[in-house]
N, C-alpha and C positions, 0 to 999 in steps of 0.2 A: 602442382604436378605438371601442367603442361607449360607453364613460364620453365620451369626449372628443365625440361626436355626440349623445348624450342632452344633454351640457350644452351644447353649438349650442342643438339643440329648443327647450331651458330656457327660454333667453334670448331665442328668439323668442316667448315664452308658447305653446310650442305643448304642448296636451294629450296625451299617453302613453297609450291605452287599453292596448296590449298588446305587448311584443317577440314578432316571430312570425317561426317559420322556415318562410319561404314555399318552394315546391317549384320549383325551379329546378335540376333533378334530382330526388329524392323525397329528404326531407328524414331520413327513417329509415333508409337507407343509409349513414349517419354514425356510426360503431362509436362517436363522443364526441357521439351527441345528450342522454345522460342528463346528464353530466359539463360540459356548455356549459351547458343548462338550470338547472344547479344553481349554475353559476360564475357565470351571470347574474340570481341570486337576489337576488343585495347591491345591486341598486340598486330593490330594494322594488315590483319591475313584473311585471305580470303576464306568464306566457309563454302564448302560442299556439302549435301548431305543425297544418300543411295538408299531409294524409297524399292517396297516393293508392289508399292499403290497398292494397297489394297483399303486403305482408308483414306484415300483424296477424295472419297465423296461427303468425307466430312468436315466442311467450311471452317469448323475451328482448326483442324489439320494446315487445311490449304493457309489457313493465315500465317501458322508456324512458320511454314515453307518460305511465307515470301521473305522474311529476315534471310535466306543464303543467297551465296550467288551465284549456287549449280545447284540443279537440282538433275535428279536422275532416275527416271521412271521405269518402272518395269510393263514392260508387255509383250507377255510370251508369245499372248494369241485373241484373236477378238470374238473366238466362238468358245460357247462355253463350255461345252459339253469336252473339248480339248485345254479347257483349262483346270476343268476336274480333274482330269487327269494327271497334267503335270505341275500343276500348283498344288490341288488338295486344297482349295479354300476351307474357310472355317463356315458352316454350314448357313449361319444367319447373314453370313456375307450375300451379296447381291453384285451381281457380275455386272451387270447392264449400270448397275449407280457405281459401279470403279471406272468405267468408261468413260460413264457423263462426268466423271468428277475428276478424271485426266485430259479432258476435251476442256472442261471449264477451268481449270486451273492454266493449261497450258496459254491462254487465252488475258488471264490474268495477269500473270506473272513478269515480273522485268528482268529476272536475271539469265543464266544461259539455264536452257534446257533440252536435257537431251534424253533418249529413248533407247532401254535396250532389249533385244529380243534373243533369247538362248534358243537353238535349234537345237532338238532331241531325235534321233531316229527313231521313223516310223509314230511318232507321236504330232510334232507340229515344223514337218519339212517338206509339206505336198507343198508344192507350187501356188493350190487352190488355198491354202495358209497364209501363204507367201503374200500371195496377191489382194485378200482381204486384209490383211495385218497394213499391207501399204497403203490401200485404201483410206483406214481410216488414221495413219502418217498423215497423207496430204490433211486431212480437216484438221489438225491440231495445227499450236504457234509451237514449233521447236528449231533447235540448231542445227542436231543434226543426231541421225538415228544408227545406231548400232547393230547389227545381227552376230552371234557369236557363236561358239559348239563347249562344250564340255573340254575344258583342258584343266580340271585337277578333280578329284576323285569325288563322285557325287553323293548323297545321300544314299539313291536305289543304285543299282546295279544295273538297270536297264536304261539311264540316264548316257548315254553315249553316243558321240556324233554322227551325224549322219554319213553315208556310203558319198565317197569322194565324188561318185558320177554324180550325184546327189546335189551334191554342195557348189559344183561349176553351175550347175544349173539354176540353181537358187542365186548364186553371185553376179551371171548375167544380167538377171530378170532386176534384181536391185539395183544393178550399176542404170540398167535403159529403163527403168521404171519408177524407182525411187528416187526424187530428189533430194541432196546434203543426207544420204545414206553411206552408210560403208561396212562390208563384211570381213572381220574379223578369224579368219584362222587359224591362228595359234596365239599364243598369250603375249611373246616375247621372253626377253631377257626379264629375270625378276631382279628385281635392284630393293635389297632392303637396308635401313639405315640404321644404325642403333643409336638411341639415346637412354644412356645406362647400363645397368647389368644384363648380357646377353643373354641369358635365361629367363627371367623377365620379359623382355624384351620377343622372345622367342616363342612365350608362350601368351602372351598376348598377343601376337601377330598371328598362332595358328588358330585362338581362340575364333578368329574370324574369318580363316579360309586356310587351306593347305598351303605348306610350303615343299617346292622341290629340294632332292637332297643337296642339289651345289649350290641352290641358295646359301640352306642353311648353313654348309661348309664354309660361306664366303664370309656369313654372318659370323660366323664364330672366331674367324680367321680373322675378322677386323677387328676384334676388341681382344687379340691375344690369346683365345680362350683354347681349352684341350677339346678334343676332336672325343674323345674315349669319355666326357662329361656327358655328350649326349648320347650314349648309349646309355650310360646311369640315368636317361631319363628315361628312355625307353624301357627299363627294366621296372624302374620305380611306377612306371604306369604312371607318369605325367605327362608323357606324349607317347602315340602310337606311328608305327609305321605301316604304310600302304602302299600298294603299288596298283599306278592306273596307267592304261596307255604306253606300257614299258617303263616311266619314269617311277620313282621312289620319292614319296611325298610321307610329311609328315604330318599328322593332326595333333588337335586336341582331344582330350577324353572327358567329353562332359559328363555329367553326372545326371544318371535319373532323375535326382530331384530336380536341378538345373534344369531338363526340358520341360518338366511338370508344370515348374515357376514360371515358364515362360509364356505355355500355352495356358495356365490360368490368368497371367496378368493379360494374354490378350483376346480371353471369353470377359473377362472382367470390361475393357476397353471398348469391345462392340457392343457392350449389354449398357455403358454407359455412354455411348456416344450419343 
């Protein structure tokens, strides 16, 4: 499957930066992420993979890790009591051993690593956030770290970026404060690729994070497809639409069971680590 979609890419001349296992669940939850990362060595590309740390305190984890050559950590916040909040750990998680085991990993590690942090209004965008989260930036080995805001439609409703005066504020303090940091504003331009059927293709992509409506226009518009097919999907309730932020995004519609499976394989996962 993925020889057969690289050589799609190919022949579109599209450029390969990285194969990356984006989190559409948490990607280290995969007892085969070391053993995929390695299977996918023979086509000479680099791998990525977008952690949401919440299990780099577990040594056999970190080893997985080191087979990529990006790794990409999440850290909203270094208090905890604000990361119940906007995380929702899973209860036997231990906040203070994700820290030790993003500090000792970072420490370890030879490939590029980088740090990103989402800014929530009124949750983790005080300054005093700000200034602890960079704190503990400088003690880790990283390349360079990320702050960013909500730009596509979140789980809660209350997930939404912080107030403009807000955010210069925050964007100062990191520019004169943070070293190999940078704050992120808006998303950019989305550029999606298709290798294959655009439907397919379309609903795999949203399986893993919302897509804006001109994306998908452009997506559809590249492999020849009708414009009036995605509405039949919105109808058939294989994708939903939403609107956040003035734009028109579309999701996936997971299934009950789907989150169920998810959140048991990963009580399952801490109860075995």
């Amino acid at each position: 499957m993925v020889r057969k979609k690289l050589e799609l890419l190919k022949s579109q001349n599209v450029p390969i930066d990285y194969i990356t296992f984006v989190p559409n669940g948490e990607p280290t939850l995969d007892d085969a992420l070391a053993k995929n990362i390695l299977l996918l060595r023979e086509f000479g590309i680099k791998i990525a993979v977008l952690t949401n740390s919440s299990l780099l305190w577990n040594d056999r984890i970190q080893e997985d890790l080191m087979f990529a050559d990006y790794v990409s950590v999440k850290i909203d916040t270094v208090n905890e009591e604000t990361c119940q909040i906007i995380n929702r750990p899973h209860s036997r998680l231990r906040f203070q051993n994700i820290l030790d085991g993003i500090e000792r990993f970072s420490k370890s590690y030879h490939g590029i690593l980088t740090t990103e942090t989402m800014l929530v209004k009124n949750i983790n965008d005080s300054l005093q956030e700000v200034e602890e989260i960079g704190a503990f930036l400088k003690k880790i080995k990283r390349n360079k770290s990320y702050f960013a805001i909500p730009t596509r439609p979140p789980i809660e409703s209350y997930a939404v970026p912080p107030d403009s005066h807000v955010l210069s504020q925050i964007s100062d303090f990191i520019t004169n404060n943070i070293p190999d940091s940078e704050m992120l504003f808006a998303s950019g331009e989305d550029m999606f690729y298709c290798a294959g059927d655009w439907e397919d293709e379309l609903i795999a992509t949203v399986s893993a994070h919302p897509m804006r409506e001109k994306a998908v226009i452009n997506l559809i518009a590249s492999k020849g497809g009708e414009i009036g097919a995605l509405q039949q999907m919105v109808e058939s309730k294989r994708i939903s639409e939403v609107i956040f932020n003035e734009d028109k995004f579309y999701i996936h519609n997971d299934s009950v069971s789907e989150q169920d499976y998810k959140l048991s394989h990963y009580e399952n996962k801490i109860a075995n680590s």
